[in-house]
C-alpha positions as CSV (number, residue, x, y, z in Angstrom):
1,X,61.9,-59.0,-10.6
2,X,59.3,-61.5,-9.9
3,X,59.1,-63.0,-13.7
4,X,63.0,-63.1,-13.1
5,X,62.4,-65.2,-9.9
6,X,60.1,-67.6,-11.6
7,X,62.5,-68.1,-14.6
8,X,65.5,-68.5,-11.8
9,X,63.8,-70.8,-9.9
10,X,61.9,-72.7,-12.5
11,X,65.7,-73.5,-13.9
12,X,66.9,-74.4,-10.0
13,X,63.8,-76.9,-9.6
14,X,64.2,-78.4,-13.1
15,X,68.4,-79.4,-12.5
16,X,67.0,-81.2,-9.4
17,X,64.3,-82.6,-10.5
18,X,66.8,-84.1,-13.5
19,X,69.3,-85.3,-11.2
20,X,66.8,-87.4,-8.9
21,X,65.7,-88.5,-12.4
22,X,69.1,-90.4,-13.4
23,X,71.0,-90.7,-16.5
24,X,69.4,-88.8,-19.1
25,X,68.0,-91.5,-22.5
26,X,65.1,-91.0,-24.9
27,X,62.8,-93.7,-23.4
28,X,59.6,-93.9,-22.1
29,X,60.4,-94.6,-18.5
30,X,62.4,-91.1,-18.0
31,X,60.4,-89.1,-19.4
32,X,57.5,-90.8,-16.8
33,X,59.9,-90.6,-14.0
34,X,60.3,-86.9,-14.7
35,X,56.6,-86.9,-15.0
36,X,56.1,-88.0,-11.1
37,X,58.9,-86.0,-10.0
38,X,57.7,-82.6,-7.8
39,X,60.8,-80.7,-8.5
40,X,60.4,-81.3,-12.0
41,X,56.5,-80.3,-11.7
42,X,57.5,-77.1,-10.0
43,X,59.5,-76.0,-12.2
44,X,56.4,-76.3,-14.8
45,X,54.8,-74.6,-12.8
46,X,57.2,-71.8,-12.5
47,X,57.4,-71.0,-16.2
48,X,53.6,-71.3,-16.3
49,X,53.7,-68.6,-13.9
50,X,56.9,-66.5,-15.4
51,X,54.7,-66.7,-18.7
52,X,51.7,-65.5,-17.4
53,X,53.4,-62.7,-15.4
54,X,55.7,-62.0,-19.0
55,X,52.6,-61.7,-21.2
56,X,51.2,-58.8,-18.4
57,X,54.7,-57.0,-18.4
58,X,55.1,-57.2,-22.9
59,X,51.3,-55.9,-22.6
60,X,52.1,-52.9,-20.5
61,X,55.5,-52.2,-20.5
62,X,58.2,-51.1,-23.3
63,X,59.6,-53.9,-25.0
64,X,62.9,-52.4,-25.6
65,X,62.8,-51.9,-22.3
66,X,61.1,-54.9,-20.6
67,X,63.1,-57.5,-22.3
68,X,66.4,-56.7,-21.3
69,X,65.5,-56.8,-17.8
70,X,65.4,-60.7,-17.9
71,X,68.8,-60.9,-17.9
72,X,68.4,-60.1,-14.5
73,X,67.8,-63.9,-14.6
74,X,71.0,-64.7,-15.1
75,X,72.2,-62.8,-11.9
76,X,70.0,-64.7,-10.2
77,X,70.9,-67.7,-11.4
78,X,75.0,-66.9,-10.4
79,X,73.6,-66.8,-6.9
80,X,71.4,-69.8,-7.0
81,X,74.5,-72.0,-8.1
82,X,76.4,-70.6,-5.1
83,X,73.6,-71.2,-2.6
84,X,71.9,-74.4,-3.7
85,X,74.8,-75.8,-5.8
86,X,77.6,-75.0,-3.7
87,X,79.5,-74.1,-7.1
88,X,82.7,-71.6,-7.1
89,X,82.1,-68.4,-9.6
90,X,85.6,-67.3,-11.4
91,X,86.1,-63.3,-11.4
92,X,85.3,-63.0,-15.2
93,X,81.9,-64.6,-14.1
94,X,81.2,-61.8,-11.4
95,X,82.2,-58.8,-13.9
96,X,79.7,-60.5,-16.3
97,X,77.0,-59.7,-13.8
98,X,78.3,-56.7,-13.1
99,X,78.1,-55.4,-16.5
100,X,74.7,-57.0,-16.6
101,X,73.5,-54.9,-13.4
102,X,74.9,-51.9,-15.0
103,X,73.2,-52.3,-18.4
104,X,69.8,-52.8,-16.6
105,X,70.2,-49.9,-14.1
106,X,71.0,-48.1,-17.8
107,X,68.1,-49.4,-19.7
108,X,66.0,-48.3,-16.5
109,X,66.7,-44.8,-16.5
């Protein structure tokens, strides 16, 4: 759950640390502006975590079942864009995560 936090997070931090950046362009000066940008840090820093936390769970956990499990990312993520993006998720959306929850409790047993 907690590599699943990082990953959820990590992608939270980096769409605001790309908005304060402005309009995305292949130069020099965005790339430095995300460079100085804390959000955008963070999220490095998430993933740097996530990955160190994924490399434990590969090392002692099934893979078959372990990697599945991250999908319980994109739960997460459903609820981050309701709390910090205020977005509106259509039913087909919610039976998505649904069937997601019910694979994972599945692949648990």
């Amino acid at each position: 759950m907690l590599q699943c936090m990082l990953l959820s997070g990590g992608q939270v931090l980096m769409k605001y640390g790309l908005t304060k950046a402005g309009d995305f362009s292949m130069s020099l000066s965005y790339f430095q502006r995300l460079l100085i940008n804390w959000q955008f840090i963070c999220c490095g820093l998430c993933y740097g975590a996530g990955s160190i936390l994924w490399m434990y769970i590969i090392k002692h956990f099934p893979f078959s079942m372990a990697y599945p499990m991250v999908s319980l990312s994109y739960v997460m993520g459903i609820f981050a864009a309701i709390i910090f993006f205020h977005e509106q998720i259509p039913m087909t959306r919610w039976i998505g995560v649904f069937m997601i929850l019910t694979g994972c409790v599945l692949i648990a047993k």
